[in-house]
N, C-alpha and C positions, 0 to 999 in steps of 0.2 A: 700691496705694491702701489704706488701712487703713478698717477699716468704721464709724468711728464718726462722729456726728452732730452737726448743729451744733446749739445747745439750741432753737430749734425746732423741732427735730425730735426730741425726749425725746420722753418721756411725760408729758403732762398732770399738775400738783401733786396733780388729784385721784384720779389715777392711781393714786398712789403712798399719799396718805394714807389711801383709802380712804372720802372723803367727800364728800357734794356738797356740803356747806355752806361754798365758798368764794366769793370774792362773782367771781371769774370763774365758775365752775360757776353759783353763781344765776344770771348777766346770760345766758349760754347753753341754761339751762331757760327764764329768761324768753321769749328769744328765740323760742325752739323755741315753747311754749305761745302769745305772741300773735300771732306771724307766721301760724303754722296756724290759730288763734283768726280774724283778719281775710280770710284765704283763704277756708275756710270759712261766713263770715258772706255773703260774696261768691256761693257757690255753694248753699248751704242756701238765701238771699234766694230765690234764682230757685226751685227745689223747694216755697218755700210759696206766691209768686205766681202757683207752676204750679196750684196748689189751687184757688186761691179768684179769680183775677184774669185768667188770660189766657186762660181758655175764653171770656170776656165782651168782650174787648178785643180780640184776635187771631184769632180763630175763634167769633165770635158771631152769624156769619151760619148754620151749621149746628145739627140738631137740638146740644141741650145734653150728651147722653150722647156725641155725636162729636165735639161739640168740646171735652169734658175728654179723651177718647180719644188725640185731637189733643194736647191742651196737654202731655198725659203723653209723648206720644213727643216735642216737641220737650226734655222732661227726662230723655231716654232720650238723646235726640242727646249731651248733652254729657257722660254716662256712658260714651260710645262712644270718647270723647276721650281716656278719662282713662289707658288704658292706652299709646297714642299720645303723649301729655302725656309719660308714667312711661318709654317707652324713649327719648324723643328726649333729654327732660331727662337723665334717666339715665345716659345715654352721657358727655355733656359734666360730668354729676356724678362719672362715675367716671376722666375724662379728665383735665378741667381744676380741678378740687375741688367739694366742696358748696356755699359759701357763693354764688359767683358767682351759679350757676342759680337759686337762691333768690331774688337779687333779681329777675334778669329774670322769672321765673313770677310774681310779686310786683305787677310793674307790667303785664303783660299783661293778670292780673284784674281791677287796679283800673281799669283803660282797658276792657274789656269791660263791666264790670257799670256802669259811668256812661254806656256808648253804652246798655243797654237800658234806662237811665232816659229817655235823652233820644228813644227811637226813637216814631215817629209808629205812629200805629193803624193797623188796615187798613182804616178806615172815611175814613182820613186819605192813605193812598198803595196801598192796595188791595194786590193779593198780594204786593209787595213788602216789606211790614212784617213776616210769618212768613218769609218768608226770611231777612232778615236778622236775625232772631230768633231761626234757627234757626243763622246762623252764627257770631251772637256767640255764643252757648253751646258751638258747638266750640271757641273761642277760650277761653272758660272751662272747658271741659274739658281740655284741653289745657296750661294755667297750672296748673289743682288738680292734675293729674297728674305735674308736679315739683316741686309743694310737701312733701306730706308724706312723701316718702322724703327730700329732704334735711334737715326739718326735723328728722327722728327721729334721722338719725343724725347730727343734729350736737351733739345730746342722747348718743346712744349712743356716739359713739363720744369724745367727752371723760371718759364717766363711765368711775370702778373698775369692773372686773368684777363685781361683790358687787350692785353697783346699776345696772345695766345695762337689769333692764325697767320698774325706775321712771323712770330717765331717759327711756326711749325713750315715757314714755304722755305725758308732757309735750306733746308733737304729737297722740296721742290726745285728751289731755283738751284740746286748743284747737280742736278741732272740733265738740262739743258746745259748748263757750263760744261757739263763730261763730255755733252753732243757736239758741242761749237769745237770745242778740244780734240777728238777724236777728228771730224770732219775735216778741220785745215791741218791735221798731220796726215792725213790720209791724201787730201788737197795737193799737196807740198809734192807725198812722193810719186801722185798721179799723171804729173808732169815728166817725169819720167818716160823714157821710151817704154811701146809697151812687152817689147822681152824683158828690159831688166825692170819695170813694176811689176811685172807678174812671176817673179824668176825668184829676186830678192827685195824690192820694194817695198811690199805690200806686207812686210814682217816686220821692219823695223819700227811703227809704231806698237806691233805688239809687243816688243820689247823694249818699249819707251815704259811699260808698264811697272816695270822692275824699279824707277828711281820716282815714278809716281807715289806709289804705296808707302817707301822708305818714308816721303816727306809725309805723309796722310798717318800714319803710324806716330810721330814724332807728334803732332800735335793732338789725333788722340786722345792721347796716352795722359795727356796734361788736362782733362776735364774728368769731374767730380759726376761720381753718382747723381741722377736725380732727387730731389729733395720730398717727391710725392709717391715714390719707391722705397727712401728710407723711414718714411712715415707707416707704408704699408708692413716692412719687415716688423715696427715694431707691434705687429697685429699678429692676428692666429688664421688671417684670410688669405692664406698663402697654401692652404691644405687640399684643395682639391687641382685638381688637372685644367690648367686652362683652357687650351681648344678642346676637352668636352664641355666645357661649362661655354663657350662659347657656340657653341651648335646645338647645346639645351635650350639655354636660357636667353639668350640673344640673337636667333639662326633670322629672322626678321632682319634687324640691323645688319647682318651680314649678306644678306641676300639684296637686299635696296640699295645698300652702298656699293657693293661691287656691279650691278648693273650703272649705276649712277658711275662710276669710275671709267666705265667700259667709254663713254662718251671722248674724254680727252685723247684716252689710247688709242679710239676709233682713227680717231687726227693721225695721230703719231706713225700708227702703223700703215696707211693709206699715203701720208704725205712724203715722209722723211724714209720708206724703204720701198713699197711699192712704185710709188710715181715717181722717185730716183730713177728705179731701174727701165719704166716705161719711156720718160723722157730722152736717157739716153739711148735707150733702143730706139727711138724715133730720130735717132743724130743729133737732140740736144750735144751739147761741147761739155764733157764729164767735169772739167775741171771747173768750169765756171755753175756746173748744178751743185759741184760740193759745197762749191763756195758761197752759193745762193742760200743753202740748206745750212751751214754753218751761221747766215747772219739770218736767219730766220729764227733760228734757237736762240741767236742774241733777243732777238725779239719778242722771245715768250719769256726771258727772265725777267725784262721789263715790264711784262704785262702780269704775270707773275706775281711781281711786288706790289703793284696797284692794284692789284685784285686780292690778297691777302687783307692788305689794310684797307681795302673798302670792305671785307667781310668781319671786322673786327668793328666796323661803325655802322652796318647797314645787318648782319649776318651771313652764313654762310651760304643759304642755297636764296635768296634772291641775287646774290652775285653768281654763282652756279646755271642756275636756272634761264640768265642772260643770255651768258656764253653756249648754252645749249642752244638754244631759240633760233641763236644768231650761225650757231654752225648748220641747224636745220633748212635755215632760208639761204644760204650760201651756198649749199652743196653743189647742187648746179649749175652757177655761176663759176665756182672754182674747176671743177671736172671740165668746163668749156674752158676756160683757162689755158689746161694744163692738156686737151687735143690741141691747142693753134701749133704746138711742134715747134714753140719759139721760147727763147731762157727766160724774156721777158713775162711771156705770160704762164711759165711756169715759178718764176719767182715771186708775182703776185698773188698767185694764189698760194702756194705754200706761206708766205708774208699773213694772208690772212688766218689761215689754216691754222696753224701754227703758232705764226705771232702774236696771233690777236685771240683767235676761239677757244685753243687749246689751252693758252697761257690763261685766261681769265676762269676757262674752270677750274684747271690746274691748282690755281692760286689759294683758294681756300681749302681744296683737297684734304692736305694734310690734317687741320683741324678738326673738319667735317669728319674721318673717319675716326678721331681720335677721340672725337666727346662723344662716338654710338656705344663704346665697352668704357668699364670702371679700371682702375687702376692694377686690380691683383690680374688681369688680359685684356690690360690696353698693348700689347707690343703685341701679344699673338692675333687677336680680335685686328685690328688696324693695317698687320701685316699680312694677316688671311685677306682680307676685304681690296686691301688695294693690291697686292699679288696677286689675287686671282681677276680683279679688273684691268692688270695688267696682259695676262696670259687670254683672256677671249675677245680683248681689243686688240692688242698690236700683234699678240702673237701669228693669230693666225687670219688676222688681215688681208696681209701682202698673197695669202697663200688662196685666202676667199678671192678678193677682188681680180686676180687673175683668173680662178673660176667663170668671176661673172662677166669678164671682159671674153672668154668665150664663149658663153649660152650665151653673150649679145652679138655673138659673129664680129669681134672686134670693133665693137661701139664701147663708148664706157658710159651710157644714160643710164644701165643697172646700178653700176655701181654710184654716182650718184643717188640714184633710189632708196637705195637697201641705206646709204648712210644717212640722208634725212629722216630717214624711218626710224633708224637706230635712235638717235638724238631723240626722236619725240619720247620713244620708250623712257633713255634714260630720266628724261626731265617731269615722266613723270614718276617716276620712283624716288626722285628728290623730292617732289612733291609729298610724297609720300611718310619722311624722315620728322622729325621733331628737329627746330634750331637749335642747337649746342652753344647757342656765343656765349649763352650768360650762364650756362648747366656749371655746378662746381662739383670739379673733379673730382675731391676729399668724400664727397657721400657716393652710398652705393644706389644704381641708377634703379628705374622700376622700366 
């Protein structure tokens, strides 16, 4: 049998030219950018509801401090998910190709995030409303958990080599677009008086979810298998089980990058859920923190994009390695910030937080965990690593930091502490990684 291929099985045109500017490459960044975009809109929704809405709605029978306590770990639940999500998906992503999984994760969240529009109070069916509160959010953990590894790599693995970690932030940067999106509809019906936001309000973005998907579905559906997956089918390296091959052979890689990932989520889940809720417990004006915390996410797309392409001309972790540095030396200066009890100097420091720290690690992310596994568990390998540095950074965050905001008797100098510290860890476990810019993906790695 001779080795060659039928032309689906080449290399991609933009492979070869070395360009993404073709209008299959755009319809596949597109893809990547708003299917992650609406995923995320779906799971961020619940993270800011967790803020400001379902300590009063779902647990508003208990003192107020136990039931945001409360509203935070059922936002922990479905960070719990997300690594569960990453090997189940995964598996079948590295099995049966990327595109498939991506629809079904696709309709799971949007079927999730409209059941918790529609779900009754507990004032309405009593402790069965946080139950099932708490289940749709594993359901939603579990969907985000094989979205963004295949979205990325169906960005990465069409692009040239050359442009590899700008392709791959395209999934990046639709996660912050699902934030800024979720946040001014939320924004929108906050204005609201607060009986009817907290009555009927606060549901209609989740059932904004339902005409999100249909459009995320539609486009899709119109992008081709990856070109470095049909290459792999025509091989016999499809035979063993990828998450054990990736907790044999590669538990290194996975252990370095997911503390290295922990670093941005540390941001994320500190800035955009925690210190929402701090702020406005301190009389910040809700309406103008969403709205802060929406153009702050605008912020990180941008940073986002200029950190992708500077990792494609400089590499991935001295652009990483930056944004860590710079959130370690920061920490302090933003947590004074965000006590002055003013929108201002809680928008500046979220602005940095966010805009600038988070987005610049952010930015080459996707790459970075893409080039640590080979092609036959790059989707399980990359969705384990960044799901689970998703789940011990943001997940359980908001749930830490209020911890430490009481062993300091209501100071927050710990919790600056513990995240400078954190930061140092992760930058050195980047340290620790091999560069990937120029690693080619086609061979298998050592």
């Amino acid at each position: 049998m001779t080795s060659t291929m039928n032309p689906q099985q080449t290399q991609h045109p933009a492979h070869e030219a070395g360009s993404l500017n073709t209008k299959s490459m755009r319809r596949i960044l597109a893809s990547s950018f708003i299917g992650s975009a609406i995923e995320f809109y779906d799971f961020i929704l619940y993270a800011t509801a967790a803020s400001i809405v379902f300590n009063q709605v779902f647990f508003a029978d208990v003192p107020p401090a136990v039931g945001l306590f409360a509203s935070f770990g059922t936002l922990a639940v479905g960070y719990l998910a997300r690594p569960l999500g990453g090997a189940v998906f995964g598996h079948f992503g590295d099995r049966i190709g990327r595109k498939g999984v991506l629809i079904v994760s696709m309709v799971m969240m949007g079927a999730a995030t409209t059941a918790i529009g529609l779900l009754p109070t507990t004032a309405q069916i009593g402790v069965a409303a946080p139950v099932l509160l708490v289940l749709l959010r594993i359901i939603q953990g579990l969907a985000v958990g094989g979205e963004w590894g295949g979205a990325m790599l169906v960005a990465l693995e069409h692009a040239p080599a050359k442009r590899r970690g700008f392709a791959a932030s395209f999934a990046n940067m639709g996660g912050p677009a699902g934030a800024v999106l979720a946040t001014l509809v939320v924004s929108a019906f906050s204005t609201l008086p607060d009986e009817a936001f907290l009555t009927w309000g606060w549901r209609i973005p989740f059932l904004l979810s339902l005409a999100l998907i249909a459009v995320g579905l539609v486009i899709r559906l119109q992008v081709s298998e990856t070109p470095l997956f049909l290459q792999l089918e025509a091989t016999a390296e499809k035979k063993k089980i990828p998450v054990v091959e990736v907790f044999t052979k590669y538990p290194k890689n996975l252990v370095l990058g997911t503390i290295a990932g922990m670093s941005s989520y540390t941001v994320q889940g500190l800035m955009t859920v925690w210190a929402v809720s701090y702020a406005v417990g301190i009389g910040v004006d809700r309406t103008g923190v969403l709205n802060v915390k929406a153009i702050g996410a605008t912020l990180t797309i941008v940073a986002i994009w200029f950190a992708a392409r500077l990792s494609d001309k400089y590499g991935r972790k001295p652009v990483m390695l930056a944004g860590m540095l710079a959130g370690a030396v920061l920490a302090y200066p933003i947590i004074w910030l965000l006590q002055t009890g003013t929108l201002w100097g809680f928008a500046i420091g979220l602005f940095l937080a966010n805009g600038i720290i988070q987005g610049v690690i952010f930015g080459p992310f996707g790459a970075f965990v893409a080039e640590l596994f080979p092609t036959r568990m790059r989707y399980t390998g990359a969705s384990l690593t960044y799901q689970s540095s998703s789940t011990l950074g943001a997940g359980f965050t908001p749930m830490i930091a209020s911890g430490l905001v009481l062993a300091a008797g209501g100071g927050l100098w710990l919790v600056a502490l513990v995240w400078a510290a954190s930061f140092l860890v992760c930058a050195a476990c980047v340290l620790a990684t091999r560069e990937g810019k120029d690693r080619d993906l086609n061979g298998e790695m050592r």
